[in-house]
C-alpha positions, 0 to 999 in steps of 0.5 A: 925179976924187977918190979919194972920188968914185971910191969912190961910182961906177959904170960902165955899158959897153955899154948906150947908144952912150956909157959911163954913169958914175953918181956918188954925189957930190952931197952936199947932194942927198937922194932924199926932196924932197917930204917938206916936205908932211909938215912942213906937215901937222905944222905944221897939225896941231901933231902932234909938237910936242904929243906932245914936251910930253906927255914930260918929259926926264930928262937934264941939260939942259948935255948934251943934244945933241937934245932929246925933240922932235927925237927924236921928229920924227926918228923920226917923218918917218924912218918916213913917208919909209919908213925903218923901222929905227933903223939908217936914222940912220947913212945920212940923219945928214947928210941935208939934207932929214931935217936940214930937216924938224927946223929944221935948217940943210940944209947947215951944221946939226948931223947927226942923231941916232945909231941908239944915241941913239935907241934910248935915247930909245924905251926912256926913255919912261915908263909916265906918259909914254905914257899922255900920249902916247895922250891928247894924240894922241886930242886932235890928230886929235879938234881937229883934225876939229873945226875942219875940220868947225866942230863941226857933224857929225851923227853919228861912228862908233867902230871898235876892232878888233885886229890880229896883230902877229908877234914874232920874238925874246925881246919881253916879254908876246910869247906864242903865241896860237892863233886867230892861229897865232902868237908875237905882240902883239895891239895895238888900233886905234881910228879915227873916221869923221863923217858920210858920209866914207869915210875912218876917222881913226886916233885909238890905238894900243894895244900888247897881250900876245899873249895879251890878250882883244879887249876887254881896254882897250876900255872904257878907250879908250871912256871917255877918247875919248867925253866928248872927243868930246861937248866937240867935237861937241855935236849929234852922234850916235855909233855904235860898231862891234865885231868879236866878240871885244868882245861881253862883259856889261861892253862891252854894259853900258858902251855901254848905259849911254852916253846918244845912242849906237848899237852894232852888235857881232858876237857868235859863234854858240851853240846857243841862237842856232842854234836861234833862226836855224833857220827863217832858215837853212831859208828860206836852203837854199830860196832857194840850192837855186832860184838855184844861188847864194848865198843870205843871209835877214835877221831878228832876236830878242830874247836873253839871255845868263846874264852879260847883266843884260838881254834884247837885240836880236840881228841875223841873218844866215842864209846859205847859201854855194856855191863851184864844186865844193864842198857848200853851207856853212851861214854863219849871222852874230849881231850885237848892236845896239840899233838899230831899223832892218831887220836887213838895212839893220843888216847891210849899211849898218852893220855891213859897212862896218866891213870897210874898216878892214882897209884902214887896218890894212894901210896901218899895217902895210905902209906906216908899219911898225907891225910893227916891234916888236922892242925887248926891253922892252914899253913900248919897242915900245909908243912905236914903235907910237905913233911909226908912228900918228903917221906914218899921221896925217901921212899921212892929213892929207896925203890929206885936203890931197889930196881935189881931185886923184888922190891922194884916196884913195890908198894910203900907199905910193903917196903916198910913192912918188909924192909924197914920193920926189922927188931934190932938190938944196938950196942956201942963199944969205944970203936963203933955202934953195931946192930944186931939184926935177925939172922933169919931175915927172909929179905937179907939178900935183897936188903944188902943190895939195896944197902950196897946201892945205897953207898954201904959196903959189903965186908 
């Protein structure tokens, strides 16, 4: 055995009837074999070599090494196949499905690019160069829905919504924030859902201070996204969906203003509201004290705040909480919508089903390491944000690709694990590059249904 070979084993004595010596010695063999779904959702959806035009690279061309798409591409898949930090280069440099994934040759390619050259990369991208970066990945997931649905959907829903993102060092604009309990950013999350689907389609990405109020860009994002949308789908109907930290007179403006468009956002409790659910809340206690139970009575009013230039229609949600063991809690809920519909059917139809983003905000976090903002400048964490959007896009056409198998509506991390996480030896001939995959693949059905949905053929 090689004194190499040596170094990469290891000795198992006494487990089976025979010695078990595992070597590390397969050099062009890689642990990530079904990532090459992730490289045909990106050729479907023309995702990262889109979000490469957008950027303009400084350097001298004569000394350049790996150009700006590479880069990103590398980032990119690295992050979906569960390689979060910039410190994962030194390991997969020479790994032959992440050299696959850039066009590279698996085998006799360039090796990737070092952590430091990345690392340079995230901090290169300009002001200008991120602004492009949020618009064109916007215009990837809007043409994308738009061919797939031919134009043709009735209504599309808009949900914004922040999420905590705990820093743990010296981060610009990181600040303690009180709500949150801690020293964060606040980034926003926009998502697009059509018609009856399920499933909320992530369109930005937005970094923010710790410190930054949930509507601070909302109407930015709001103004750039709808004529988009309008030039898509131009029969369809939007409704945007808001948690309470956006009720501001200018959001309420902004949205009345649009033509076609329905709102339902949350709005928190005062005295005046207060007064106005008290009837509600009295129905409410009546109800609990009979049942034993929790209790919830709907109705609505008309109010005005003093910033607000008109009267709106405000939902009520009076409810009456119990829990074994504890005093019934008053839990009286406000939403501000323009829609004409029941207050009940507004509330739970409407309203609830915007909780379901919490689920795509945990993927992000847990499965594409949105988190991962530990750059000391701003605008550095700011392209990391968008490289793990892009990431969840991938993912989320790859579930799209998935729709007819048990992958459907699965989890980012079971989608990786079960699909991507695949130990394959690659070999190259004059002819062509061949994978050889496990033969006892439990998933190969559904993963060569995904693969054909995906533009492979079957032979």
């Amino acid at each position: 055995m090689p004194a190499q070979s040596r170094t990469q084993c290891l000795l198992f004595e006494g487990l089976f009837s025979r010695p078990i010596l595992a070597l590390f010695d397969r050099v062009h063999g890689s642990s990530d074999g079904g990532a090459l779904l992730l490289k045909a959702a990106d050729e479907r959806l023309g995702l990262i070599g889109g979000l490469a035009a957008s950027l303009r690279d400084p350097r001298q061309p004569g000394k350049v090494a790996h150009g700006l798409e590479d880069l990103l591409a590398q980032r990119v898949f690295a992050l979906a196949c569960g390689y979060a930090d910039g410190n994962d280069a030194a390991r997969l440099a020479e790994d032959p499905m992440q050299k696959l994934l850039l066009d590279r040759d698996p085998i006799l390619g360039d090796s990737l690019a070092s952590q430091p050259t990345l690392s340079r990369f995230e901090n290169g991208v300009s002001r200008i160069g991120l602004y492009r970066i949020g618009d064109r990945l916007a215009d990837v997931v809007i043409e994308r829905h738009r061919r797939r649905l031919r134009g043709r959907a009735r209504r599309i829903t808009i949900d914004l919504d922040p999420t905590e993102d705990p820093t743990h060092g010296a981060q610009q604009l990181s600040f303690f924030n009180g709500h949150y309990d801690s020293w964060c950013y606040l980034p926003v999350l926009g998502f697009l859902s059509f018609d009856q689907e399920p499933e909320q389609y992530l369109f930005t990405a937005i970094l923010r201070s710790g410190k930054a109020p949930a509507q601070l860009g909302a109407r930015g994002i709001l103004r750039r996204l709808l004529p988009r949308l309008r030039r898509a789908f131009p029969h369809a109907r939007f409704r945007v969906r808001l948690d309470g930290g956006f009720a501001a007179p200018e959001i309420f403006d902004f949205l009345d203003q649009q033509p076609d468009l329905d709102y339902v956002v949350a709005m928190a409790k005062n005295s005046v509201l207060e007064r106005r659910s008290r009837r509600l809340m009295g129905r409410a206690r009546r109800r609990s004290r009979q049942t034993g139970e929790t209790a919830h009575v709907f109705g609505a009013c008309r109010y005005r705040a003093r910033s607000w230039t008109s009267s709106r229609r405000v939902v009520i949600k009076a409810e009456v909480v119990r829990h074994p063991g504890r005093d019934p809690k008053d839990n009286p809920r406000f939403v501000v919508t323009n829609l004409p519909q029941s207050p009940r059917w507004i509330y739970r139809h409407v309203y609830c089903e915007r909780g379901d983003i919490e689920n795509r905000i945990k993927e992000l976090h847990e499965g594409v390491a949105l988190g991962r903002t530990s750059c000391p400048r701003f605008w550095a964490n700011q392209v990391r944000v968008f490289l793990s959007a892009a990431a969840y896009v991938l993912f989320q056409e790859l579930r799209l690709a998935a729709r007819k198998t048990e992958f459907a509506r699965a989890q980012v991390t079971r989608l990786r694990e079960h699909l991507l996480k695949l130990g394959v030896e690659v070999t190259r001939s004059v002819r062509r590059l061949v994978l050889h995959l496990p033969a006892s693949f439990p998933h190969l059905t559904a993963w060569r249904r995904i693969a054909c949905a995906l533009g492979a053929r079957a032979g």
